[in-house]
C-alpha positions as CSV (number, residue, x, y, z in Angstrom):
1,X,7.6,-49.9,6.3
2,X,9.5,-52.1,3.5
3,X,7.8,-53.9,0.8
4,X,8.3,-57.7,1.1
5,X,9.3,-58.6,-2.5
6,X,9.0,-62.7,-2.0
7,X,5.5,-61.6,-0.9
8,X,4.7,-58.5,-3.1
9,X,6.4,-58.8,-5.9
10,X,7.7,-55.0,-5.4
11,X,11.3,-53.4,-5.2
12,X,13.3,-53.6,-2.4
13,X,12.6,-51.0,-0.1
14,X,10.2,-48.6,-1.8
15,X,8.2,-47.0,1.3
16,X,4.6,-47.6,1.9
17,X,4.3,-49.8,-1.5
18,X,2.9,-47.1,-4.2
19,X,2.0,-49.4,-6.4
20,X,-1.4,-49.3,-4.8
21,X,-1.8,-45.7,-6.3
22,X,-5.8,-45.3,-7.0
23,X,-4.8,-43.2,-10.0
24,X,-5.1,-46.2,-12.6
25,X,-6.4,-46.6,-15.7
26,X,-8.0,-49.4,-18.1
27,X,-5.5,-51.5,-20.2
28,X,-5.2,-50.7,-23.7
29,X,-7.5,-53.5,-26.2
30,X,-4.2,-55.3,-27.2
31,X,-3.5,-55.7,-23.1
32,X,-4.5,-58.6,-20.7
33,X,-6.8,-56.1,-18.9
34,X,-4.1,-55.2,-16.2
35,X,-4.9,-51.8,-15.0
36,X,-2.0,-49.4,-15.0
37,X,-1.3,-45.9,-14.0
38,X,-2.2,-43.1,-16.9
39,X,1.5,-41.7,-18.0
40,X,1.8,-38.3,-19.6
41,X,3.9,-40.3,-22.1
42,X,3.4,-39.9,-26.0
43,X,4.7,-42.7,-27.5
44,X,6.5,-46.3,-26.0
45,X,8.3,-48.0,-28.1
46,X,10.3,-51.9,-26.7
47,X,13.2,-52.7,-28.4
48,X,13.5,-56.5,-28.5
49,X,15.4,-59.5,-29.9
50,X,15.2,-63.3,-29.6
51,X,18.6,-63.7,-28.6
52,X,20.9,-62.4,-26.1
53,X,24.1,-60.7,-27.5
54,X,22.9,-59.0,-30.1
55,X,23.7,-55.5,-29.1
56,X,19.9,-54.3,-28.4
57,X,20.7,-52.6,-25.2
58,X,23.1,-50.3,-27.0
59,X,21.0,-49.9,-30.1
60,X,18.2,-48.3,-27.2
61,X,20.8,-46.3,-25.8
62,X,22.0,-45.0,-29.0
63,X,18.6,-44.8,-30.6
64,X,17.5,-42.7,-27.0
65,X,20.5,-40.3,-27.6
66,X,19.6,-39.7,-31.7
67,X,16.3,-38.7,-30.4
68,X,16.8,-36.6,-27.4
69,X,19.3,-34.8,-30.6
70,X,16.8,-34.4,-32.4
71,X,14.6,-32.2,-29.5
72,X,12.5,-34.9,-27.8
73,X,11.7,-35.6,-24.3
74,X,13.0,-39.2,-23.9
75,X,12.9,-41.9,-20.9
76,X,14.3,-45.2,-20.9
77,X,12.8,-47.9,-18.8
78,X,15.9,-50.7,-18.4
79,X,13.3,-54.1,-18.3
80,X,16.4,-56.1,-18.1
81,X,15.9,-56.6,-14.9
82,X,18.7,-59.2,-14.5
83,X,21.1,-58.0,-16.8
84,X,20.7,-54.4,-16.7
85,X,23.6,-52.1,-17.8
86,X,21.9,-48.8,-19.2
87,X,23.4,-46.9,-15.5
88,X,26.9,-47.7,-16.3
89,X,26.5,-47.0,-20.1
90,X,24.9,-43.2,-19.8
91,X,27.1,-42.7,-16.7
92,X,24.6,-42.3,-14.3
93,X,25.4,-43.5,-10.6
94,X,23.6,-43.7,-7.4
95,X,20.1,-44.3,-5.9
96,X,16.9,-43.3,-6.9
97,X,15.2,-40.7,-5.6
98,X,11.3,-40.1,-4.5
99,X,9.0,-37.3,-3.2
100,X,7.5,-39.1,-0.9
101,X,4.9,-40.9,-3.1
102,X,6.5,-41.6,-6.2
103,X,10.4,-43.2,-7.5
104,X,12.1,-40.4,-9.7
105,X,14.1,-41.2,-12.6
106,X,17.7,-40.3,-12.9
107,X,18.4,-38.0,-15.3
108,X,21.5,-38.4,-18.1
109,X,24.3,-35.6,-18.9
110,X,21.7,-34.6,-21.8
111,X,18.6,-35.0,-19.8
112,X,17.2,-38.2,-20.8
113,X,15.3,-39.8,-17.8
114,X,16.3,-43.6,-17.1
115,X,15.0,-46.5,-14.1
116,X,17.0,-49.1,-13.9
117,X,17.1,-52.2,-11.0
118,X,21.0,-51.0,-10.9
119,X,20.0,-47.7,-9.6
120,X,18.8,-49.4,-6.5
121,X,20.9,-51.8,-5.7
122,X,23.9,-51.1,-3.2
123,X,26.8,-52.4,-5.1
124,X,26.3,-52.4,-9.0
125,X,28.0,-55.9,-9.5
126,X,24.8,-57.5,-6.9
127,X,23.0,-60.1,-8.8
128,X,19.9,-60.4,-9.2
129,X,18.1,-63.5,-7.6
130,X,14.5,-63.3,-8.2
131,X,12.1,-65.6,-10.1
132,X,9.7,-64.5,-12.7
133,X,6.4,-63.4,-10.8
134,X,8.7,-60.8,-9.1
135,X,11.0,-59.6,-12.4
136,X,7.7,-59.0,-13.7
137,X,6.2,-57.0,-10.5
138,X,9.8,-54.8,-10.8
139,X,8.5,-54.0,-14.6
140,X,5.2,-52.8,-13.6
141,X,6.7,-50.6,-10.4
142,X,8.9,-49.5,-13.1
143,X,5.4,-47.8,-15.2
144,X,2.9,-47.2,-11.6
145,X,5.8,-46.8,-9.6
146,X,7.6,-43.6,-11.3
147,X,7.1,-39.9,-12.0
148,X,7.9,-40.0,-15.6
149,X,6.6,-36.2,-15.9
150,X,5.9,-35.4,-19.4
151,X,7.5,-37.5,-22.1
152,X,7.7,-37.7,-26.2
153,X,8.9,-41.1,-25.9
154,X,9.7,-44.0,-24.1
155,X,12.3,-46.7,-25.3
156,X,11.6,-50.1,-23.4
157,X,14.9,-51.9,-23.5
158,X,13.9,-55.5,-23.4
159,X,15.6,-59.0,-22.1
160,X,15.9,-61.2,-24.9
161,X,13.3,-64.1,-25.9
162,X,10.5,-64.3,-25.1
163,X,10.3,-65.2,-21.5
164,X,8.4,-63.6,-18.1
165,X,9.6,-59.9,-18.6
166,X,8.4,-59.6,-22.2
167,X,5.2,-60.7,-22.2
168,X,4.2,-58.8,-18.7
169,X,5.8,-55.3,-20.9
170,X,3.4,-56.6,-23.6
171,X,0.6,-57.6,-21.7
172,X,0.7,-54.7,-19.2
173,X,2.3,-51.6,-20.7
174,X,0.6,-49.4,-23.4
175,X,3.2,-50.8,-25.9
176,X,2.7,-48.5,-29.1
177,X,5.5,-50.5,-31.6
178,X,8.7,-52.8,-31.4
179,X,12.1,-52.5,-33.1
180,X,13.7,-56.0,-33.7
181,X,17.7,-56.5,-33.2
182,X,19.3,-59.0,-35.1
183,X,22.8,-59.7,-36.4
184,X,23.7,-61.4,-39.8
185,X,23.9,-64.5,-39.2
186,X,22.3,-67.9,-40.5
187,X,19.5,-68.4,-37.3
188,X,18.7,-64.6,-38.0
189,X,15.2,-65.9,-39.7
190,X,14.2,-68.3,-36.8
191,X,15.3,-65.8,-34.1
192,X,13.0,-62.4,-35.6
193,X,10.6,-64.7,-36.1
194,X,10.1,-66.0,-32.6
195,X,10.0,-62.3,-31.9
196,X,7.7,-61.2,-34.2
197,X,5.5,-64.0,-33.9
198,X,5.2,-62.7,-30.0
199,X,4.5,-59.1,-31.4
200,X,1.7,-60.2,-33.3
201,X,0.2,-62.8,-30.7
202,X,0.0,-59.7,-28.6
203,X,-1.2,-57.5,-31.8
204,X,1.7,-55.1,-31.2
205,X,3.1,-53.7,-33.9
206,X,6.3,-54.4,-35.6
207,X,8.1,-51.3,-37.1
208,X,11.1,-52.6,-38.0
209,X,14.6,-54.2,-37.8
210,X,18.2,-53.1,-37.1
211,X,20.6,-55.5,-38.0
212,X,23.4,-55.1,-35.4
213,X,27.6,-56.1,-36.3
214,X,26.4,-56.0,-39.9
215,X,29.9,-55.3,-41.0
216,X,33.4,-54.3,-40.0
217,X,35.2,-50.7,-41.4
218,X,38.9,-50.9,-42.6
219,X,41.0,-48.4,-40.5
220,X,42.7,-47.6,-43.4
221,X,40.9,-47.9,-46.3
222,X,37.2,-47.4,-44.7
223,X,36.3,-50.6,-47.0
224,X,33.2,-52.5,-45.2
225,X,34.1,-56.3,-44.1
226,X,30.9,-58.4,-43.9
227,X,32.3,-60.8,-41.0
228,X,29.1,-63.0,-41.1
229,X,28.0,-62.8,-44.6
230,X,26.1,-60.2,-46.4
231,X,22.2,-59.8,-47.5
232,X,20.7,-62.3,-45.2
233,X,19.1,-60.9,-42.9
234,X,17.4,-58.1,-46.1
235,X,15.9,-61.6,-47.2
236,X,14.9,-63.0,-44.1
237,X,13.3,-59.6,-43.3
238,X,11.6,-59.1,-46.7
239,X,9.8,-63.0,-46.4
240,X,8.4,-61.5,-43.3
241,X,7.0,-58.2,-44.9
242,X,9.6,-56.4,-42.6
243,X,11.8,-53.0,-43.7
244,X,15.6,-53.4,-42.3
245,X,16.1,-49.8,-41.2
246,X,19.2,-49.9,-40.2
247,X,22.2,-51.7,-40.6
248,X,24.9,-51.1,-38.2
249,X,29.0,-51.6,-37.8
250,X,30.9,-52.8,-35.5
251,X,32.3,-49.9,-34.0
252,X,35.4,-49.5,-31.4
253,X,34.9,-46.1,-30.6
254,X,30.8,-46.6,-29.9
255,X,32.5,-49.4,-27.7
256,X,34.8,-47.6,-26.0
257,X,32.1,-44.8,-24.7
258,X,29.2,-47.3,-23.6
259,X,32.7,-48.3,-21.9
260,X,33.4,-44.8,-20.4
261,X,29.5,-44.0,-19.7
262,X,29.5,-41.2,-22.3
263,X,27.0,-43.3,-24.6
264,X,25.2,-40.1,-25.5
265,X,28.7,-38.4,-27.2
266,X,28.7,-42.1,-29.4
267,X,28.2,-41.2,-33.5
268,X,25.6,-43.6,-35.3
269,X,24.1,-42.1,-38.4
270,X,22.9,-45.7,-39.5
271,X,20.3,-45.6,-37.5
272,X,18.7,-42.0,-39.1
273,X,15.5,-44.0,-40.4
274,X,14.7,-45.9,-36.9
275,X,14.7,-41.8,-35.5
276,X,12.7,-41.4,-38.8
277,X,10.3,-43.9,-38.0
278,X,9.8,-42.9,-34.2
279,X,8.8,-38.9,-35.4
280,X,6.4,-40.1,-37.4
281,X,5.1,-42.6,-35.2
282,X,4.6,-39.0,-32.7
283,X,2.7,-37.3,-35.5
């Protein structure tokens, strides 16, 4: 029998509703007290920003790639529920699998495991209608609902602000850190502070910030053209006690692959300390 989302708050179609699985466990302190399922899953890290347009999904999906390089066993949970691209940009296509009792992630060209509301839809371009209660319900599916097997890390790619979706990831999922994704621009302080002011509401912490379109390259020369400015969001970060660990071009050719859905063939050695940071974080 088919789960009833308006009444449930479930996914479409997922057989006999799963997310009543006994096998639960006790929320983390920093948690509402929403009991989840126990995940053979290191580390989860949600990558966030306080604005839409900032280029956070493809800092996840490049920041997912760097670490799979690097060895790890890496999942990506797409919590963009209505917005999600992460299927299109790895090149992954059709429905989501199960054995019976449990959804099973797709799997990328280099093996990293991904869920994503676009995997079950019928057509990729279907919007989706739903109000919060049941965006957040997806989320949790997303965690009880999956057989993530045996993980290093989990990258959380997040909607932006700081609505429904966020604060049911922050509430209910063993969140262990958050990047922040910015770009250089004059609302950069009011927008990570929104975001890190949620962090620390829910005493998550903040490792960081990658500041996204920080700069054109010259074709020719290779000369770096700040298009928005240069330095503010170091000084914005550094009033917040923040490290910038990354900042990042604007890049055709990264462009042109999330384009393509070869995401995980994309070149971004900016972001060497967030990879940095997240084998640390595993040690």
């Amino acid at each position: 029998m088919s789960c009833e989302p308006e009444k449930c708050g479930t996914l479409p179609a997922c057989e006999g509703c799963p997310s009543n699985t006994k096998e639960k466990k006790k929320a983390p302190p920093h948690q509402s007290g929403q009991e989840m399922k126990q995940q053979n899953i290191k580390k989860v890290f949600a990558v966030v920003s306080g604005k839409g347009g900032v280029g956070k999904s493809t800092v996840t999906r490049l920041l997912s790639a760097e670490e799979r390089r690097q060895g790890l066993a890496v999942g990506v949970l797409d919590a963009y529920v209505t917005g999600p691209s992460m299927p299109r940009m790895f090149g992954v296509q059709g429905g989501v699998l199960g054995d019976g009792e449990h959804m099973l992630p797709a799997s990328t060209v280099t093996g990293i495991k991904l869920i994503s509301v676009n995997l079950l839809l019928e057509e990729e371009d279907s919007p989706v209608i739903w109000r919060g209660p049941i965006l957040g319900g997806v989320v949790q599916q997303f965690w009880n609902d999956v057989e993530w097997g045996d993980l290093d890390v989990l990258f959380i790619d997040m909607p932006p602000g700081t609505g429904d979706v966020p604060l049911t990831v922050f509430q209910s999922l063993p969140v262990d850190g958050i990047f922040v994704v910015t770009t250089p621009q004059d609302l950069v302080g009011m927008i990570v502070r929104k975001a890190v002011k949620m962090a620390e509401m829910m005493h998550i912490p903040v490792l960081g910030a990658v500041e996204n379109m920080a700069y054109a390259l010259c074709p020719d020369c290779g000369k770096k053209i700040y298009l928005f400015g240069e330095g503010e969001t170091a000084k914005q970060l550094d009033a917040l006690g923040l490290p910038l660990l990354a900042s990042m071009p604007i890049r055709p050719e990264t462009a042109r692959l999330c384009d393509q859905g070869m995401v995980e063939m994309a070149d971004a050695p900016e972001i060497e300390r967030v990879v940095d940071v997240v084998l640390q974080q595993l040690k």
